[in-house]
C-alpha positions in Angstrom: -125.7 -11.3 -143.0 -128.1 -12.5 -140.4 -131.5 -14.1 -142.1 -134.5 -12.6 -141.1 -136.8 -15.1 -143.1 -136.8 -17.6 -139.9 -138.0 -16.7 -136.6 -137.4 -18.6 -133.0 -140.1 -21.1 -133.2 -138.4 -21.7 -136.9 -135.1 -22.3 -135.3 -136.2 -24.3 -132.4 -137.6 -26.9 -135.5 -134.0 -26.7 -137.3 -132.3 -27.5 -133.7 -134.6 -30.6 -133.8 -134.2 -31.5 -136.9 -130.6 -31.4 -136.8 -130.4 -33.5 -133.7 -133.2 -36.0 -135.1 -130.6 -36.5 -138.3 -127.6 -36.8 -136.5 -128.9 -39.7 -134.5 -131.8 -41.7 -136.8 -129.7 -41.1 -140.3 -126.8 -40.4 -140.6 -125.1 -43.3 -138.9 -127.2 -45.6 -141.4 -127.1 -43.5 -144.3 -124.8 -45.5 -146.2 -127.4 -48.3 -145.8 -130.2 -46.9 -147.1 -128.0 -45.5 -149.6 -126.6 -49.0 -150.8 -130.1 -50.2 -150.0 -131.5 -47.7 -153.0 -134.7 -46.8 -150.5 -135.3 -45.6 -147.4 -137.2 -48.3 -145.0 -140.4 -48.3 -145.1 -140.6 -47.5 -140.8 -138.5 -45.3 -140.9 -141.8 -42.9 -142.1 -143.7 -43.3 -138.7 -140.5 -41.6 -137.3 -141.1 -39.0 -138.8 -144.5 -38.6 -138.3 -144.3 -39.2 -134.3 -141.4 -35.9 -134.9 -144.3 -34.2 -136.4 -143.0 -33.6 -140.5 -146.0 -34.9 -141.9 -148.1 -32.5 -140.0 -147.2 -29.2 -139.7 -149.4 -28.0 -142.3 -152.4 -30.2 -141.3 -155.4 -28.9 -139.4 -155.0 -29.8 -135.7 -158.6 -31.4 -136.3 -157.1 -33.6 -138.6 -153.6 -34.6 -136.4 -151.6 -32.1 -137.4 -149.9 -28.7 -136.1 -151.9 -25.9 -137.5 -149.0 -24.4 -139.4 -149.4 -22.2 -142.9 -146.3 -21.3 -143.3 -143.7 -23.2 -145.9 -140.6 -22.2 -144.1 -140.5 -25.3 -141.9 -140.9 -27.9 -145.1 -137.4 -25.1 -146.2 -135.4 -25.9 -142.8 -136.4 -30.0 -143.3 -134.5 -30.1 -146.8 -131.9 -26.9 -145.2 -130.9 -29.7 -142.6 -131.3 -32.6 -144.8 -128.7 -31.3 -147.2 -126.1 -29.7 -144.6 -126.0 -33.2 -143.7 -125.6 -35.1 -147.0 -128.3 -36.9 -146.4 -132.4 -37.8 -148.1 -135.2 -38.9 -146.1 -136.7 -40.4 -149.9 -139.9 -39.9 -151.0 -141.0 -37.7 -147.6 -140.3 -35.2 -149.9 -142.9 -35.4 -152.3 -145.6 -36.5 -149.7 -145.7 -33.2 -148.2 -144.5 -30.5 -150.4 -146.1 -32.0 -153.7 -149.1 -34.5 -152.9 -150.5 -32.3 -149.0 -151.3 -28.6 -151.0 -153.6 -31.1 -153.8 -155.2 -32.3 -150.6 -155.8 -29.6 -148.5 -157.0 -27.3 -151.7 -159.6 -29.7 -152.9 -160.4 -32.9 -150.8 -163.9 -32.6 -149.2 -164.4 -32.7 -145.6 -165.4 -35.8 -145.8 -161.8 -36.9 -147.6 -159.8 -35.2 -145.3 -161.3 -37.2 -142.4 -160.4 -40.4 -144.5 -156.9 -39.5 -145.8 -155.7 -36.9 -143.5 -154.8 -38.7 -140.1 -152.8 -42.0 -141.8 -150.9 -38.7 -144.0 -149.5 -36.9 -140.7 -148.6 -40.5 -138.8 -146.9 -41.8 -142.2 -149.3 -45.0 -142.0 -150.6 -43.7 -145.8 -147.3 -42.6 -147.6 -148.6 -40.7 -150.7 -147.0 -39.9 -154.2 -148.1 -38.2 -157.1 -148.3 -39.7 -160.6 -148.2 -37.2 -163.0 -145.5 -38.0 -166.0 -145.9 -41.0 -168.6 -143.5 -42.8 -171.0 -143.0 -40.2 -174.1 -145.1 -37.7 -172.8 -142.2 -35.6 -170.5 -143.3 -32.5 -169.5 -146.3 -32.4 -172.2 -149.2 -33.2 -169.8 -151.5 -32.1 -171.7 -150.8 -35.7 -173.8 -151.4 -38.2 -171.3 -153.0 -41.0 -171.9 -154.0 -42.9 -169.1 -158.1 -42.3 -168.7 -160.4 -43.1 -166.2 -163.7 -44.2 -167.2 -167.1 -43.7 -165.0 -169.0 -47.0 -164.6 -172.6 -47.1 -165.7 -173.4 -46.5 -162.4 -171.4 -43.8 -161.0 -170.0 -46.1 -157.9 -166.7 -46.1 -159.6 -163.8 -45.5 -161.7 -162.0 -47.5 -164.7 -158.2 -46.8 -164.4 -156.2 -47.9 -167.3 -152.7 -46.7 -168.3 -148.8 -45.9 -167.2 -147.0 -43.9 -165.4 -143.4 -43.4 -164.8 -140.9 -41.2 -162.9 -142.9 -41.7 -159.6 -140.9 -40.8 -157.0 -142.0 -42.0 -153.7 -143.7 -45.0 -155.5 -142.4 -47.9 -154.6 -143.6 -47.0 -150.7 -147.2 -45.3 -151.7 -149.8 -46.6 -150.2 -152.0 -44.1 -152.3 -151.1 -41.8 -155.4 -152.6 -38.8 -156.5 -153.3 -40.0 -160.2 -153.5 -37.7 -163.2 -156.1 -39.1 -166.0 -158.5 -38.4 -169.1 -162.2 -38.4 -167.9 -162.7 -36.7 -171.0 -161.4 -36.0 -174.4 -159.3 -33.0 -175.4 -160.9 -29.8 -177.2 -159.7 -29.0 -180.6 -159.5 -25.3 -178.7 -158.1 -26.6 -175.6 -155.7 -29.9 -175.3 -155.8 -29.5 -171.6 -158.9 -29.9 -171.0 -160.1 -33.6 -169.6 -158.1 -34.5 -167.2 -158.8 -35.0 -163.2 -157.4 -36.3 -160.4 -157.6 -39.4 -158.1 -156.5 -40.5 -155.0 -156.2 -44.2 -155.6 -155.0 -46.7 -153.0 -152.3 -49.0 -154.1 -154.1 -52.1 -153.0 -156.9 -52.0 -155.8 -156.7 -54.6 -157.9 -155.0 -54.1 -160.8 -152.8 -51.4 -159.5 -149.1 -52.3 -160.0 -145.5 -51.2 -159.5 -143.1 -52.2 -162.1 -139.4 -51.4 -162.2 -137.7 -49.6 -159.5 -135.9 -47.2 -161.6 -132.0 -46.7 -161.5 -131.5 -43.4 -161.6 -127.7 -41.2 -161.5 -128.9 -39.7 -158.3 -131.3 -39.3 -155.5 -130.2 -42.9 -154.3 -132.5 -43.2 -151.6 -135.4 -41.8 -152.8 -137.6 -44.9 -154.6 -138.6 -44.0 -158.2 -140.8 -46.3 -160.0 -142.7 -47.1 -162.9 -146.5 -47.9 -162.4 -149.3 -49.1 -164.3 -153.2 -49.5 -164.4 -155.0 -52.1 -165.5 -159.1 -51.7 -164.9 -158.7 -50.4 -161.0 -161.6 -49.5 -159.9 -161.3 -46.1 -158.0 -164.1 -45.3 -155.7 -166.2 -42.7 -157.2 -165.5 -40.9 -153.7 -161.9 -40.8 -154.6 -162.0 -38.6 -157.3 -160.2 -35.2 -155.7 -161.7 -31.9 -157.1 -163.8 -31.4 -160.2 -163.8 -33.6 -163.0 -161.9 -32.2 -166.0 -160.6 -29.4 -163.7 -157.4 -31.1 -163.2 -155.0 -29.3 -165.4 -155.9 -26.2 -163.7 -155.0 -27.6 -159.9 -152.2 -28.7 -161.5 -150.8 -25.4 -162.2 -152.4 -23.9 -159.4 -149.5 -25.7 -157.0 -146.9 -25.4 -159.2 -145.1 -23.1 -158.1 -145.2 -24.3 -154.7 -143.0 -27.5 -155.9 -140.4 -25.1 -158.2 -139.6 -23.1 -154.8 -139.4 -26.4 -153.1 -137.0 -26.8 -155.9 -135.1 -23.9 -155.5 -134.8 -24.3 -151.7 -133.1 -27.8 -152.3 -130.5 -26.4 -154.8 -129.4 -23.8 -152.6 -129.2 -25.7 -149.7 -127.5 -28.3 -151.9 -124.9 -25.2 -153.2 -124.6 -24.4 -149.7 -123.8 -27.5 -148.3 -121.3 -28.5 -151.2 -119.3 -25.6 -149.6 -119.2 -26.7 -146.2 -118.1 -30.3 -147.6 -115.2 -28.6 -149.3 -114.1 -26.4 -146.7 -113.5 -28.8 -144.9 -111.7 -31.2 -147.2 -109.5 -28.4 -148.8 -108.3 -27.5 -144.9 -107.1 -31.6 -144.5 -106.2 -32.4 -148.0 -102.6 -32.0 -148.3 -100.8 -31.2 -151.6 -97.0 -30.1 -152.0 -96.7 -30.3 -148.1 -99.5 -27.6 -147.8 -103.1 -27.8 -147.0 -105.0 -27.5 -150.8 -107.1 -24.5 -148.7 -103.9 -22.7 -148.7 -103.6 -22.3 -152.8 -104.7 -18.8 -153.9 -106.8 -20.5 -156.6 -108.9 -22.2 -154.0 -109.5 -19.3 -151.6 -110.7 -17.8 -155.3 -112.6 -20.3 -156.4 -114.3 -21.0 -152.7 -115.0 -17.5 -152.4 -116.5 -17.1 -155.7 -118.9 -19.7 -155.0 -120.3 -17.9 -151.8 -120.9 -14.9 -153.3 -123.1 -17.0 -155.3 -124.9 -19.3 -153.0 -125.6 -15.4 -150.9 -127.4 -14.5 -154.0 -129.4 -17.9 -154.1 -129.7 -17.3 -150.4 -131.3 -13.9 -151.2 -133.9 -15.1 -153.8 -135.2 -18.2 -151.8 -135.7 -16.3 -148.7 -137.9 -13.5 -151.0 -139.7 -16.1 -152.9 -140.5 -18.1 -149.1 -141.8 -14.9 -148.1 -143.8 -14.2 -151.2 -144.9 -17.8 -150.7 -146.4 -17.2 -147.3 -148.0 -14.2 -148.1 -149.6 -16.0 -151.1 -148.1 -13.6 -153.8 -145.5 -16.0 -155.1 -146.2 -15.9 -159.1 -145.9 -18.8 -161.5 -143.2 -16.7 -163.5 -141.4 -15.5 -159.7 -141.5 -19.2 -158.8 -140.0 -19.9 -162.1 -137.0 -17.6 -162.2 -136.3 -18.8 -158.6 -136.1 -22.3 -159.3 -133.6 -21.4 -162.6 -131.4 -19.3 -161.5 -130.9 -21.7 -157.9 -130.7 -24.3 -159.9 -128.1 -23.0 -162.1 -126.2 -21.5 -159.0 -125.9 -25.0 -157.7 -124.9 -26.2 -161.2 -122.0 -24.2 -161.1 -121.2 -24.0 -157.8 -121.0 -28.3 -157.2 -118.9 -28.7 -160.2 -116.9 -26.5 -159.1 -116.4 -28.0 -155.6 -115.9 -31.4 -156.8 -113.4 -30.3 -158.7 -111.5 -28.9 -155.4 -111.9 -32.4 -154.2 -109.4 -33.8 -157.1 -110.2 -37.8 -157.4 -111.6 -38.5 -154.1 -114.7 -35.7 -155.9 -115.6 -39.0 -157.8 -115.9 -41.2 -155.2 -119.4 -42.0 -154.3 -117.9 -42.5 -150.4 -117.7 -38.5 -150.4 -120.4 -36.6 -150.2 -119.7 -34.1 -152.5 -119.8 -36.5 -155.4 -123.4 -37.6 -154.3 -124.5 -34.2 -154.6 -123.3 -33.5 -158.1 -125.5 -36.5 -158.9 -128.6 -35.4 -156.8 -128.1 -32.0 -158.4 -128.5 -32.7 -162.0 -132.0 -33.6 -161.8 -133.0 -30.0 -160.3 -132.8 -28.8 -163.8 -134.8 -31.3 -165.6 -137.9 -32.2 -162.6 -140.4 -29.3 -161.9 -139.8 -28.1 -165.5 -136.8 -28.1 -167.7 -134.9 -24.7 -167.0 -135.9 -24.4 -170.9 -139.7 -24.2 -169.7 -138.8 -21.8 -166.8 -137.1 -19.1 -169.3 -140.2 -19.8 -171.3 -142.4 -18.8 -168.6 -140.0 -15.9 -167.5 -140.3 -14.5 -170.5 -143.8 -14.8 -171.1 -144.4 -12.5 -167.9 -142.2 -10.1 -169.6 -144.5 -10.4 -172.9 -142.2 -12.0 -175.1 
């Protein structure tokens, strides 16, 4: 069936797209792959192609856009070609909806232009060690000095993806202590630059997957954030976090499909050359079933992230719809990329194939965003359970 979520000027991006990948990444993939990171330039690329801005004001550098469907046909196109651009990821689709909902003008001015041109790389800094998905019991704070200029940042973070290349972080910490009625309350946000003094980066974390993208560990020891940094409301911060929630679990579920979808296309191909018994391994009745089961799955996850985008735009995309997106995508691609490795035979394990990259990349979907355990939570307190 024909898509209808995408219109021309949608498909003229994905033609771009598609020929920007085939010639800036792909033929050095295995590089940056090796490497653990994408360069560092290779971010102005892709802010002369215009990624970084499509959702900025054009006052501010960008191209005016509202709609979420182009940041969908970046990671569509990505993933079709078995390939990351890192942490470009979170820059726009987790850390540019914290900025445009509550900078000030006067932010925006400041931040704004370096975020479209990829001169100020941005990550957000949100989990710390032993806390997992309990935000609510951070403990890195932020102090106000006695004279309001500034900040006093103190504490760790970890899981940062993106932070290895940040040039600023949007920083999650305690300006206040939690209520015995309300853990959550206390905590704001800041947009700290990475230069301060006492700002660090510590490991480079090896992780199973998501090779390319750089995930670090970072600590705070008495930065001194601008009081002008501070993003939103003090001791609103819990609340913006949930706000753009589940604008990162569609981004989640758009990846997993595309990720489903793409592990597909790897194995039809290999299954048509792969030669078993003096026959093509496509030519098994066991792989036609197992191929065809796994598009009539990947349809359905097509189906559900093309509502939820449109929900999205419209601005009626619920925390619970966003949620039973992301888990049942994400579960679709579980099943799905096991399932075409397992076509592969031995070559499925070989990181050279691109198939076994994305059953690594894939594990992660159902652990970052929100375990799938706190999505049916969420799912089924919509339902009033």
């Amino acid at each position: 069936m024909r898509r209808s979520v995408y219109n021309e000027d949608h498909e003229a991006f994905r033609d771009t797209v598609r020929a920007f990948v085939e010639a800036e990444v792909v033929p050095v993939y295995d590089e940056w792959y090796a490497a653990g990171q994408v360069p560092r330039e290779f971010y102005y690329k892709l802010g002369e192609l215009g990624v970084f801005g499509i959702e900025v004001p054009e006052e501010y550098g960008g191209a005016g856009e509202e709609s979420f469907k182009y940041q969908a046909i970046l990671t569509e196109e990505t993933t079709r070609a078995g390939v990351s651009f890192g942490g470009s990821g979170v820059h726009v689709a987790l850390c540019l909806p914290y900025l445009m909902s509550y900078a000030t003008d006067e932010q925006k001015k400041r931040w704004l232009p370096g975020f479209v041109s990829g001169a100020a790389m941005y990550a957000i800094a949100m989990t710390e060690p032993g806390t997992g998905s309990d935000l609510a019991g951070m403990r890195t704070t932020a102090k106000l000095s006695d004279d309001g200029t500034h900040y006093v940042l103190n504490g760790a973070k970890t899981f940062i993806t993106g932070g290895v290349h940040a040039d600023r972080v949007i920083v999650c910490a305690r300006t206040a202590a939690p209520t015995a009625e309300d853990r959550r309350h206390g905590i704001s946000l800041f947009v700290v630059d990475t230069g301060l003094d006492g700002y660090a980066v510590g490991r480079k974390l090896d992780k199973l997957g998501l090779k390319t993208s750089d995930t670090a560990e970072l600590s705070f020891s008495d930065v001194k954030v601008p009081a002008g940094d501070l993003l939103g409301e003090e001791n609103k911060g819990f609340a913006y976090l949930g706000q753009n929630l589940p604008q990162e679990r569609l981004a989640i579920a758009v990846g997993a499909y595309a990720q489903a979808k793409a592990a597909i296309r790897f194995t039809q191909d290999y299954v048509q050359e792969r030669m078993v018994f003096g026959k093509p391994v496509a030519s098994f009745q066991n792989t036609k079933f197992e191929l065809a089961a796994c598009k009539a799955e990947v349809d359905a996850a097509e189906a559900v992230v093309d509502r939820a985008l449109e929900a999205h735009d419209a601005g009626e995309l619920s925390a619970a719809e966003a949620a039973s997106a992301k888990l049942f995508c994400t579960e679709v691609a579980h099943r799905v990329i096991d399932k075409c490795l397992q076509l592969h035979g031995g070559y499925g394990y070989m990181n050279e194939y691109p198939i076994a990259r994305l059953y690594a990349d894939n594990r992660v979907n159902r652990i970052y965003g929100g375990t799938s355990e706190v999505m049916k939570s969420i799912i089924a307190k919509s339902m009033g359970l």
